[in-house]
C-alpha positions as CSV (number, residue, x, y, z in Angstrom):
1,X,26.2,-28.3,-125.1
2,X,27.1,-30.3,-121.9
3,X,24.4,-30.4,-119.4
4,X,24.9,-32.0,-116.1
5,X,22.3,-34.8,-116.9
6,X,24.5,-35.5,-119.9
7,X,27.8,-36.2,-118.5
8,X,28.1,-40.0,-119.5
9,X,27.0,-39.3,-123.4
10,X,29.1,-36.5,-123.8
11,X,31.8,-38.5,-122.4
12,X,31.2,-41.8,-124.3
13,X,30.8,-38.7,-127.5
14,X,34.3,-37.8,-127.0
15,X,35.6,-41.3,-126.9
16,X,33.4,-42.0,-130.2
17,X,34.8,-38.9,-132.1
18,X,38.9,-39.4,-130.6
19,X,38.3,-43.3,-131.5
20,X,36.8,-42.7,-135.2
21,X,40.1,-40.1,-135.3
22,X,42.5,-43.2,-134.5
23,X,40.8,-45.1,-136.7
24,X,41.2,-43.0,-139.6
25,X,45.0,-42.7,-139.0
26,X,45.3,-46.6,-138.4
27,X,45.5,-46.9,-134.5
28,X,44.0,-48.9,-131.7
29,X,40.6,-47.6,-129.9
30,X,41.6,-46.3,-126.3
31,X,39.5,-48.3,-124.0
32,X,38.0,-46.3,-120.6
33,X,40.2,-46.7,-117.7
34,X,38.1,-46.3,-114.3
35,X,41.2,-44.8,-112.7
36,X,42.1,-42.5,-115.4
37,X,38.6,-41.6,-115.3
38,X,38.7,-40.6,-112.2
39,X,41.2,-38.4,-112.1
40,X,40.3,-36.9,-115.1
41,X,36.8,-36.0,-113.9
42,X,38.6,-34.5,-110.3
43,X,40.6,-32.3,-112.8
44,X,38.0,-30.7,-114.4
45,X,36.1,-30.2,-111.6
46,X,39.2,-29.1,-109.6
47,X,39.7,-26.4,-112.4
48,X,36.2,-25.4,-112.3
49,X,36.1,-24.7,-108.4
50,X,39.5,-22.9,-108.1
51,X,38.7,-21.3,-111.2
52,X,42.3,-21.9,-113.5
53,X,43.0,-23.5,-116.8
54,X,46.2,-25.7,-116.8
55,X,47.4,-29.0,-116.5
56,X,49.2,-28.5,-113.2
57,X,47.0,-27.2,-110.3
58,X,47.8,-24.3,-108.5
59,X,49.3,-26.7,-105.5
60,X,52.1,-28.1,-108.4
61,X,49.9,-31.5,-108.7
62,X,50.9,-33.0,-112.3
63,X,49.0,-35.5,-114.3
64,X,51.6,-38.0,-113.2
65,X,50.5,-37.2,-109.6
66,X,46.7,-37.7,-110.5
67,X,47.1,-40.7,-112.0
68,X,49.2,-42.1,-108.7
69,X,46.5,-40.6,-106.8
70,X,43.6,-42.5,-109.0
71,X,45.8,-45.5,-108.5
72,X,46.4,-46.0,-112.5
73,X,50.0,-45.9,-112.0
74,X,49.5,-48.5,-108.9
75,X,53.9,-49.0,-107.9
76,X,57.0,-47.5,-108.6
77,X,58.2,-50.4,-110.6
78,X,56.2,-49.6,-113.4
79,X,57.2,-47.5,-116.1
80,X,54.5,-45.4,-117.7
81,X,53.6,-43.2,-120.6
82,X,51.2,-40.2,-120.3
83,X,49.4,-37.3,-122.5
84,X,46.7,-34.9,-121.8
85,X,44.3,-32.8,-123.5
86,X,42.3,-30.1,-121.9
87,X,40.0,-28.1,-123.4
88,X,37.2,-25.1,-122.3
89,X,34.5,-24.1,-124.9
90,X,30.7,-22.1,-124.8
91,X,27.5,-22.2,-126.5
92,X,28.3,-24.5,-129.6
93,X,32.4,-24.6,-128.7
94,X,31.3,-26.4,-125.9
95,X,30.2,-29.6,-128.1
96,X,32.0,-32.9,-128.2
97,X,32.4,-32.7,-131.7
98,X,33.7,-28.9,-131.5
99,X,36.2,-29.7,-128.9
100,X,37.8,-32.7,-130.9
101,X,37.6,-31.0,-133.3
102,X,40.0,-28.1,-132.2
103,X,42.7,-30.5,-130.5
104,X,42.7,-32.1,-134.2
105,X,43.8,-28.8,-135.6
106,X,46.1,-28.3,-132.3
107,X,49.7,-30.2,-133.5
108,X,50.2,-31.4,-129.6
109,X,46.6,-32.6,-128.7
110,X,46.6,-34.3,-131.8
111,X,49.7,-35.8,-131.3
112,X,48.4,-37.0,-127.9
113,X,45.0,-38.6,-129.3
114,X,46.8,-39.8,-132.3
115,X,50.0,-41.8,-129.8
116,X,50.0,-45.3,-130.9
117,X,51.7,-46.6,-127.8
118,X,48.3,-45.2,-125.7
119,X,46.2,-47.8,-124.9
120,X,44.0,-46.2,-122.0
121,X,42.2,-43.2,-121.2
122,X,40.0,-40.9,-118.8
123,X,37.2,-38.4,-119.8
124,X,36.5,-35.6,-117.5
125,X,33.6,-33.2,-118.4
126,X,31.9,-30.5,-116.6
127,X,29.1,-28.2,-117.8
128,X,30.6,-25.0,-116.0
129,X,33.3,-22.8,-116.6
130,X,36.2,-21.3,-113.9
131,X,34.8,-18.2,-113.2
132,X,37.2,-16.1,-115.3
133,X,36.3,-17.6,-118.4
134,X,33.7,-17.7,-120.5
135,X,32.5,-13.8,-119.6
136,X,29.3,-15.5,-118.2
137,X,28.0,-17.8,-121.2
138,X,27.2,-21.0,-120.5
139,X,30.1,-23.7,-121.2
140,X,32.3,-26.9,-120.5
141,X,35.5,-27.7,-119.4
142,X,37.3,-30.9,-120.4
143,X,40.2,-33.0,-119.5
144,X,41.4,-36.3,-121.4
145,X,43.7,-38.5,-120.3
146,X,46.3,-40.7,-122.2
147,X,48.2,-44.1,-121.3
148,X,49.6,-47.0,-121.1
149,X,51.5,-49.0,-118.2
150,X,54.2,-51.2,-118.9
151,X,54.5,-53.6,-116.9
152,X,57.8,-55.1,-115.6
């Protein structure tokens, strides 16, 4: 269970568990982009204080607007490739391995941790919930996020 004074293992968990995944099927690790990270820790917190669960935030911002934002996708002569995996668990759902775990089973977030042509990625944790999940247990929210930047 995610506690604030945990953050970094429970992110460098996730990256273990998503890496040892890509192993298995034959893939490259996905190495820790400091913008991605970024953004993906400003998500999670983002959903946490205005209390939603989605990819897009209630103002319409999209993971291709966080990652311009974060300055991953630095120009608009760059082509780029994106995915992302969110996820919101308590008590023992709450774990690293629990939450890969579930986007394994989940065809789409396993697609996106599984994406050969993804090369970089962000880890976002935070050991609270939005306020309308959860029905006041403790928890974590998660965001991961996928790329790679070609390069013109």
């Amino acid at each position: 269970m995610p506690t604030e004074e945990d953050i970094a293992i429970v992110r460098a968990a996730i990256l273990c568990l998503v890496n040892r995944e890509r192993a298995r099927a034959g893939e490259l690790p996905l190495r820790i982009d400091g913008r991605m990270q970024l953004a993906s820790q400003r998500h999670s917190e983002e959903m946490v204080a205005q209390d939603y669960f989605e990819h897009d935030s209630p103002s319409g911002q999209s993971v291709a607007d966080r990652m311009r934002s974060s300055g991953y996708i630095y120009s608009d002569r760059v082509g780029f490739e994106l995915g992302e995996n969110i996820a919101w668990g308590t008590l023992s759902d709450a774990t690293p391995a629990s939450i890969v775990e579930a986007w394994m089973a989940s065809p789409g977030h396993r697609e996106n941790i599984l994406e050969r042509r993804y090369a970089d990625t962000g880890i976002g944790v935070v050991a609270h919930l939005p306020a309308s999940l959860g029905e006041g247990h403790r928890g974590a929210v998660y965001t991961q996020d996928f790329g790679r930047i070609v390069r013109p």
